[in-house]
C-alpha positions in Angstrom: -18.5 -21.5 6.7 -15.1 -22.2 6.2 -14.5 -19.6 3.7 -16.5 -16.8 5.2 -14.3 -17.3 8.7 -10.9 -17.0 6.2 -12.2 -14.2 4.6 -13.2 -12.1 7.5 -9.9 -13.2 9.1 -7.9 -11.8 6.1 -10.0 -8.6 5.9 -9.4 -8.0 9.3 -5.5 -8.2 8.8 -5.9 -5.8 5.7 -7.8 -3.0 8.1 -5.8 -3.4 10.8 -2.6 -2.9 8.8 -3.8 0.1 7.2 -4.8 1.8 10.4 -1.8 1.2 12.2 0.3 2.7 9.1 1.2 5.8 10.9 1.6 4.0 14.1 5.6 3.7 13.7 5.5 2.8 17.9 7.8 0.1 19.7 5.8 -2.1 18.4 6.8 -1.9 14.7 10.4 -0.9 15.8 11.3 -4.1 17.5 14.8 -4.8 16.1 15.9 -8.6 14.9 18.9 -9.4 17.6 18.6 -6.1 19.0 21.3 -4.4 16.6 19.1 -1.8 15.8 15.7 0.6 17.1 14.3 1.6 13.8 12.8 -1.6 12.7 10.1 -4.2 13.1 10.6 -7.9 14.5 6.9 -8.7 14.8 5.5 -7.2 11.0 8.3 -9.0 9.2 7.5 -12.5 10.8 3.9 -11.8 10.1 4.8 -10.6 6.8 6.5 -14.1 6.4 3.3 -15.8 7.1 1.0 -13.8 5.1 3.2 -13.7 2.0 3.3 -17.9 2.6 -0.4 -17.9 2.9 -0.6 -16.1 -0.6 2.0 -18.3 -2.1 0.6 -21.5 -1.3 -3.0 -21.1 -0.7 -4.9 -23.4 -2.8 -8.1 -20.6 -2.8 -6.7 -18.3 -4.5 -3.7 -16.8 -6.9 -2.2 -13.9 -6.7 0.4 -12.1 -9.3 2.7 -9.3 -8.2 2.2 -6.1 -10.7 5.1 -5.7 -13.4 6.5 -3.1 -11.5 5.7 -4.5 -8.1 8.1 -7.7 -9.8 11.0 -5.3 -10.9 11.4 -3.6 -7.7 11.8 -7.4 -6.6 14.5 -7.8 -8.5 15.9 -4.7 -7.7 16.0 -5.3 -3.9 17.4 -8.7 -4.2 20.0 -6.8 -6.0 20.7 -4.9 -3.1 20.9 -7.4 -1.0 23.7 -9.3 -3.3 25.5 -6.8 -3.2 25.6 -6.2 0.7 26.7 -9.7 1.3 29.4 -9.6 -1.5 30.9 -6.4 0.4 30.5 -8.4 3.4 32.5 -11.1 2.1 34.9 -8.8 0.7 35.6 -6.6 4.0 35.1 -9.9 6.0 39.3 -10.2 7.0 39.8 -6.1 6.5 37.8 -5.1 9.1 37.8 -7.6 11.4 35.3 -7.8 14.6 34.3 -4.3 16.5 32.0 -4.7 19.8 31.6 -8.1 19.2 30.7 -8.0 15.6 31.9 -8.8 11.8 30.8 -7.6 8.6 28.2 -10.4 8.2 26.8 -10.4 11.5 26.2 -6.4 11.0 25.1 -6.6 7.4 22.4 -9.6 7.5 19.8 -8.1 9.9 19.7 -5.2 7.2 19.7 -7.7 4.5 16.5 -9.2 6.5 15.1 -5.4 7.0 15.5 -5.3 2.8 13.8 -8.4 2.6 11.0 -7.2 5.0 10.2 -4.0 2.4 9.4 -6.1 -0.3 7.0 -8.2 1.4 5.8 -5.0 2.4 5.7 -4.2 -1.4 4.1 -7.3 -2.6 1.5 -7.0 0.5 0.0 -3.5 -0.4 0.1 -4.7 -4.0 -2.0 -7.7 -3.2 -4.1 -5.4 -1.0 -4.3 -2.9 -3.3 -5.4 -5.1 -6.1 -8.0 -6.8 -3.7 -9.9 -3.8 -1.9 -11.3 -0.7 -3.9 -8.8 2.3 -3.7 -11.1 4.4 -1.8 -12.5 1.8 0.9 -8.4 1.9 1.3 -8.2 5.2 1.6 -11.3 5.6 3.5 -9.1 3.0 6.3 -6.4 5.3 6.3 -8.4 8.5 6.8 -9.9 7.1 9.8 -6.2 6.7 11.0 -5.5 10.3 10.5 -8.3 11.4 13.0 -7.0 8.7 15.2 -3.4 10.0 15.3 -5.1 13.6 15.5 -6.6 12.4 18.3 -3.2 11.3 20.4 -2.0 14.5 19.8 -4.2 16.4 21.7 -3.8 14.2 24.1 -0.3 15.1 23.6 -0.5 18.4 23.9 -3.4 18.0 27.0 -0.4 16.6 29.0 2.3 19.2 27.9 -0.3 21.8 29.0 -1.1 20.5 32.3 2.0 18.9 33.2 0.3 15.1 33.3 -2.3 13.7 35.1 -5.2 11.7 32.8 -3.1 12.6 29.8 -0.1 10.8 30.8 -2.0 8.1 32.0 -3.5 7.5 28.9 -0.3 8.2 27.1 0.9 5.5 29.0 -1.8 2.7 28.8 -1.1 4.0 25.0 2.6 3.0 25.2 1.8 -0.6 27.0 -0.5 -0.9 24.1 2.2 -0.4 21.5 5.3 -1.2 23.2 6.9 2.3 23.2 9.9 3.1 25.6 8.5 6.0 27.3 5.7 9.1 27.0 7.9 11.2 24.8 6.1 14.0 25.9 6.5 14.0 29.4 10.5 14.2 28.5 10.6 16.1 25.7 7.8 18.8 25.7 6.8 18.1 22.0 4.5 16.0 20.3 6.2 12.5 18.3 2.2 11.5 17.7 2.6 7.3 17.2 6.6 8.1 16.2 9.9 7.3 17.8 10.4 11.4 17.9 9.3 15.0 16.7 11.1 14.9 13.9 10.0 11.7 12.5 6.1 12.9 13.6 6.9 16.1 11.7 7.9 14.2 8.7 5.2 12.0 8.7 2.4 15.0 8.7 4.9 16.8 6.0 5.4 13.2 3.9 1.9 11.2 4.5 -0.7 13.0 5.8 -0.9 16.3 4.7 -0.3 15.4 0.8 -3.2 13.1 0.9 -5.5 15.1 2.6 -4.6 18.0 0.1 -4.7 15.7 -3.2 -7.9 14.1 -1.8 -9.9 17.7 -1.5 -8.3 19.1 -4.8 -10.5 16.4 -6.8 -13.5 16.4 -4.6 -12.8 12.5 -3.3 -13.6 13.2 0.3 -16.1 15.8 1.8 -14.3 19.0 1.3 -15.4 20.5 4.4 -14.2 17.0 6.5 -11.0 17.4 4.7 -10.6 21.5 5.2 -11.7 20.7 9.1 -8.6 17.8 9.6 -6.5 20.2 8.3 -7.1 23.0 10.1 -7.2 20.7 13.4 -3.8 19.8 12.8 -2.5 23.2 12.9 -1.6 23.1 16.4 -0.4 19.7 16.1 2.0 21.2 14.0 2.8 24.6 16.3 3.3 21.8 19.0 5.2 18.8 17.4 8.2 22.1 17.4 10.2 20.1 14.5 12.3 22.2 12.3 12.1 19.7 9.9 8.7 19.0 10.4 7.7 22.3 9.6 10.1 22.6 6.5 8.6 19.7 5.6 5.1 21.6 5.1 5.9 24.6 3.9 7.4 22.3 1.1 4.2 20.2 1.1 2.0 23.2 0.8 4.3 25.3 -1.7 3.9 22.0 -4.1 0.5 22.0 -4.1 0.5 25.8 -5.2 1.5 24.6 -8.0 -0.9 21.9 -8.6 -3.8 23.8 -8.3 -5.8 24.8 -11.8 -7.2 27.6 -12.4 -10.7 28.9 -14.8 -9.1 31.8 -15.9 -6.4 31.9 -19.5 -3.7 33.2 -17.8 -0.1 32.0 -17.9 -0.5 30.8 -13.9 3.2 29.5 -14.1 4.2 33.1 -14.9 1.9 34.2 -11.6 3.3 31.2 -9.7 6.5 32.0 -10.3 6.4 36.2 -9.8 4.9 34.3 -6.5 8.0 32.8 -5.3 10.2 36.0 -6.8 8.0 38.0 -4.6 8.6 36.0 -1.4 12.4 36.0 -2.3 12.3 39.4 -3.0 11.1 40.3 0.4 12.9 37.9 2.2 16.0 39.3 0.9 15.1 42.8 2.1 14.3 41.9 5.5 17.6 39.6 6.0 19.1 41.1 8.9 15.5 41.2 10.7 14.2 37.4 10.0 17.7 36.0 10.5 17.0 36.9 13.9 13.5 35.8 14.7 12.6 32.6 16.1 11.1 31.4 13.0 13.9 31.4 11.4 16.0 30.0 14.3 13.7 26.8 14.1 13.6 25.9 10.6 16.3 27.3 8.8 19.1 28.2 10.7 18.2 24.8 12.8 18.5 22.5 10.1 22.0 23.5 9.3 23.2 24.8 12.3 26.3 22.4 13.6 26.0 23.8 17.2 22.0 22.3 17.9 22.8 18.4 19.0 20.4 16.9 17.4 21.7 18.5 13.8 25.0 17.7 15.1 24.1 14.5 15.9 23.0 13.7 12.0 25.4 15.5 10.7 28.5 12.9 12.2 26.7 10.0 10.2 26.4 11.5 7.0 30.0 12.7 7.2 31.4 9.3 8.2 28.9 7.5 5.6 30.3 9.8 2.7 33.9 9.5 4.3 33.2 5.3 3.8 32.4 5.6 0.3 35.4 6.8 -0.9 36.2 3.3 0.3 34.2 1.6 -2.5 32.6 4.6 -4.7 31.1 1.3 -7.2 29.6 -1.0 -5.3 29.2 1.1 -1.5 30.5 -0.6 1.9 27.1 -2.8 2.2 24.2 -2.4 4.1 24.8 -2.1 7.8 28.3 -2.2 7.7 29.0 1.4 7.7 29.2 1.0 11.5 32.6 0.2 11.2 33.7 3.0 9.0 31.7 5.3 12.0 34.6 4.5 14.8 37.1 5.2 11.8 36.1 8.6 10.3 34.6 9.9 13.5 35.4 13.6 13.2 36.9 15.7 16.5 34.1 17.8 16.1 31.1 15.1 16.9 32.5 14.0 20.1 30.2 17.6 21.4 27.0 15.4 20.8 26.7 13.1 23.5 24.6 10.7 21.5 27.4 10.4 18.7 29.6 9.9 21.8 28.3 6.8 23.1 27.7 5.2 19.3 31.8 5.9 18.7 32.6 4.3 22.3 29.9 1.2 21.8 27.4 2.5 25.0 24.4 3.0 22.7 24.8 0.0 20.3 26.1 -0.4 17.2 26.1 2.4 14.9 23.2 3.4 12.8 23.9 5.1 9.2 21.3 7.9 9.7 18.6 9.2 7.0 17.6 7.1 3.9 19.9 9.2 1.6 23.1 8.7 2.9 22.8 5.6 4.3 21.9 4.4 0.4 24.6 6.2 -1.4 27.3 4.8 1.3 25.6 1.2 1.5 25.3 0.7 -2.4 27.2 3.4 -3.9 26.9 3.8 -7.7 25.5 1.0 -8.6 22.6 1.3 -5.8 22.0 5.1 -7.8 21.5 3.2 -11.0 19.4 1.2 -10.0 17.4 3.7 -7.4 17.0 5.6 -10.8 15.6 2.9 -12.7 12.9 2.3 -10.2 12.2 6.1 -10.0 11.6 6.0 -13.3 9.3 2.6 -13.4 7.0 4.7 -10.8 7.1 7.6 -12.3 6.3 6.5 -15.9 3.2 4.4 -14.3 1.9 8.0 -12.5 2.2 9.7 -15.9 -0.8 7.3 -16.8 -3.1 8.3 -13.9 -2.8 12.1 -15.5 -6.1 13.6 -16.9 -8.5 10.2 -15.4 -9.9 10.5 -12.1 -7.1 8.9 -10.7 -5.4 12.0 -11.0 -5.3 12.5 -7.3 -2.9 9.6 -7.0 -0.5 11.1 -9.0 -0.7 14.8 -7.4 -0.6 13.0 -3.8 2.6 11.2 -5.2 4.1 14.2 -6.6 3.7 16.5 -3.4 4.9 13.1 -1.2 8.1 12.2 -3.0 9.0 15.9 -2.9 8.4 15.9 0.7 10.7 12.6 0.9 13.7 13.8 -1.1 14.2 16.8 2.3 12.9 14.0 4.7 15.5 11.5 3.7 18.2 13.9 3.7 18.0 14.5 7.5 15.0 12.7 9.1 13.9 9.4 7.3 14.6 5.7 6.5 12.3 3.5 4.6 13.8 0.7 7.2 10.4 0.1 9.6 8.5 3.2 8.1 5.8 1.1 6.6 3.6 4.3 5.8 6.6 5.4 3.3 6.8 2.1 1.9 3.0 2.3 1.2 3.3 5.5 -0.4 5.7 3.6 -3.5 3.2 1.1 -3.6 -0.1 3.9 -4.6 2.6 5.3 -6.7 3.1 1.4 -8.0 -0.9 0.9 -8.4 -1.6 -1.1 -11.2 -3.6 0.5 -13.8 -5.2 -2.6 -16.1 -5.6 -6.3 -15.1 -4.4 -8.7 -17.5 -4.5 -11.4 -14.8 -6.6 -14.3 -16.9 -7.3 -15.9 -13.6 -11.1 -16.3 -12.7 -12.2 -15.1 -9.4 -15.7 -14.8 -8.7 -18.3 -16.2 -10.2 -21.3 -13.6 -9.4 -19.1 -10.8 -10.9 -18.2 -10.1 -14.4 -14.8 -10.9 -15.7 -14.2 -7.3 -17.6 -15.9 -4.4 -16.1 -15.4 -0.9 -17.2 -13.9 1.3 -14.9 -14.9 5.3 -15.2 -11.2 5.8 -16.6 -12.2 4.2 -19.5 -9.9 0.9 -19.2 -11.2 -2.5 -18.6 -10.2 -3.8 -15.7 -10.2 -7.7 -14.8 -9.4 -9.0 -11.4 -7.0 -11.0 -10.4 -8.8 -12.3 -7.4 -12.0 -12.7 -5.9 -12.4 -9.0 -4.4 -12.8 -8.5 -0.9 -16.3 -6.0 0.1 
């Protein structure tokens, strides 16, 4: 009895986490000491406690992947080399707003060490449920979020009433500040903002809904159907970057798609994209001018909208710190201080950059994933980003040509989608969906694990790939 009540228990964890992987609310944003608004309190203490239940339960064993045990490495890496820049700029920079270079650098040391117990977690539940009871989870969490955006855009429409109100039991629910809508006019789904929701459609959903129909591993006319519904999630989440985001999503999968017929389709593809070039070119002086262009575009580089503005300052002072310490970066979190120092004249027109330079809005925050990396580690973080780009990538290779192959096409169109996500919109820091991704592009292909699990299943079976596969654990049904 004992064992059934643990199992259902730690099933019910696993399900529950999956579902609420796109819900990046208040709840998964809670911020250790309150130094920051982009990261979780509550998942990394319970990621603490489930990581010591693996560790030391006496039912079980558990082995992280040989990737999944690299990236270890690799983070605690990171972290070593924060707290050495922390150490070094300790007497340098003194104390701004009450804070020194430890004090700022170890929550984001913490945040590191929260992603790879996020890591090792969807490894362990990756190598204990079947990938498509995963994905089959997940899926339902798409039409769940599909769901809160019509609700969304129910209340934009109407001006409130029932919508708001369940927008709000919604936010009790998950701990978000306010109904974003109700403020805002556009749709942030179960995300801090538009732009994040934008990049999570663009990063998450829409390359696994497209991967999943391109091989025929969910009902095609299920899949075709979410799509379409989230059209006008899309016209209404009004995110430049969100929009981008698909066009980039959908212009990869143009190129994944296989054709019957011997033709040279990369020729076609690309007379395609000349084609569209071509026409674009032509018609300069009249799409310039039209609003779609003012909202993707022209918006995403355009120093006069706030918000870019806004972004802009912290990738300007993060570049302006690593001259600082081009080798080893300024450490994680501590870029703060180089913020007040290389504030340009220009970003004192956004009133959000305002209040960060003055101390009225907290301390600092380092922006998008890409920026924040490259001035937080500097070259030696790229090395090493590399060398674990390279791990995940040589493990995809392998899912090429099997019927796995829609984990590698799903990873492909994703990590494109990241790489113009992270330069503007993203941080891996409390985005537990993007951490997730790494970790199906991380999926172990063959067991060696020699550890005996259940006694009413065979110790080898044959998967359809063609590899034997041997569990590490008892699976979970």
């Amino acid at each position: 009895m004992g064992t059934n009540k643990s199992g259902f228990v730690e099933k019910a964890i696993i399900y529950t986490y999956l579902l609420l992987l796109p819900f990046n609310s208040g709840l998964l944003r809670e911020s250790l000491h309150s130094l920051s608004s982009s990261v979780s309190f509550i998942p990394h203490l319970l990621g603490i406690g489930l990581m010591a239940i693996l560790i030391y339960s006496k039912k079980r064993e558990y082995r992280p992947s040989d990737i999944v045990k690299k990236m270890i490495i690799i983070i605690l890496l990171l972290n070593l080399s924060s707290l050495i820049m922390a150490i070094i700029q300790f007497k340098d920079l003194g104390t701004v707003f009450g804070r020194n270079t430890i004090v700022a650098a170890t929550p984001h040391i913490m945040y590191y060490l929260q992603i790879m117990l996020a890591i090792v977690y969807n490894d362990y539940i990756l190598n204990q449920i079947e990938i498509k009871k995963v994905l089959r989870v997940i899926l339902t969490s798409f039409s769940v979020v599909l769901a809160i955006g019509y609700v969304q855009i129910l209340s934009i429409l109407s001006g409130g009433g029932i919508a708001n109100s369940i927008l709000e039991l919604l936010g009790r629910l998950f701990f978000t500040d306010e109904v974003y809508v109700a403020r805002a006019a556009k749709l942030n789904l179960m995300t801090p903002e538009a732009s994040t929701a934008g990049a999570q459609m663009a990063v998450f959903i829409f390359p696994l809904l497209l991967a999943l129909i391109k091989h025929k591993k969910m009902n095609r006319v299920y899949g075709i159907g979410l799509l379409l519904a989230y059209i006008p999630i899309i016209i209404f989440n009004n995110s430049s970057s969100g929009l981008l985001g698909i066009m980039i999503c959908l212009f990869c999968f143009l190129f994944l798609i296989s054709y019957r017929k011997k033709i040279n389709i990369w020729n076609v593809r690309i007379m395609l994209l000349l084609t569209v070039l071509l026409v674009f070119l032509i018609n300069f002086d009249t799409i310039k001018h039209s609003d779609f262009m003012e909202r993707t575009f022209l918006k995403a580089v355009d120093t006069e909208n706030l918000s870019t503005l806004h972004r802009t300052t912290s990738i300007y002072t993060n570049m302006q710190s690593l001259k600082e310490y081009p080798i080893m970066g300024v450490g994680n979190g501590i870029q703060g201080f180089y913020y007040m120092k290389y504030f340009p004249n220009w970003g004192f027109q956004s009133q959000e950059s305002t209040e960060l330079y003055y101390g009225e809005a907290g301390w600092p925050g380092s922006g998008a994933f890409v920026f924040t990396y490259l001035s937080a580690y500097g070259a030696v973080g790229l090395l090493l980003l590399c060398y674990a780009i390279y791990l995940i990538n040589r493990n995809l290779r392998k899912f090429k040509n099997t019927s796995y192959h829609y984990i590698y096409d799903f990873a492909f169109i994703a990590s494109i989608g990241l790489l113009f996500q992270a330069y503007s919109t993203l941080d891996i820091i409390g985005n537990f969906y993007v951490i997730f991704i790494i970790s199906i592009a991380a999926l172990r292909r063959i067991e060696r694990n020699p550890v005996a699990i259940n006694v009413d299943e065979p110790r080898h079976r044959i998967l359809d790939t063609g590899f034997t596969f041997q569990p590490a654990v008892r699976s979970i049904p």
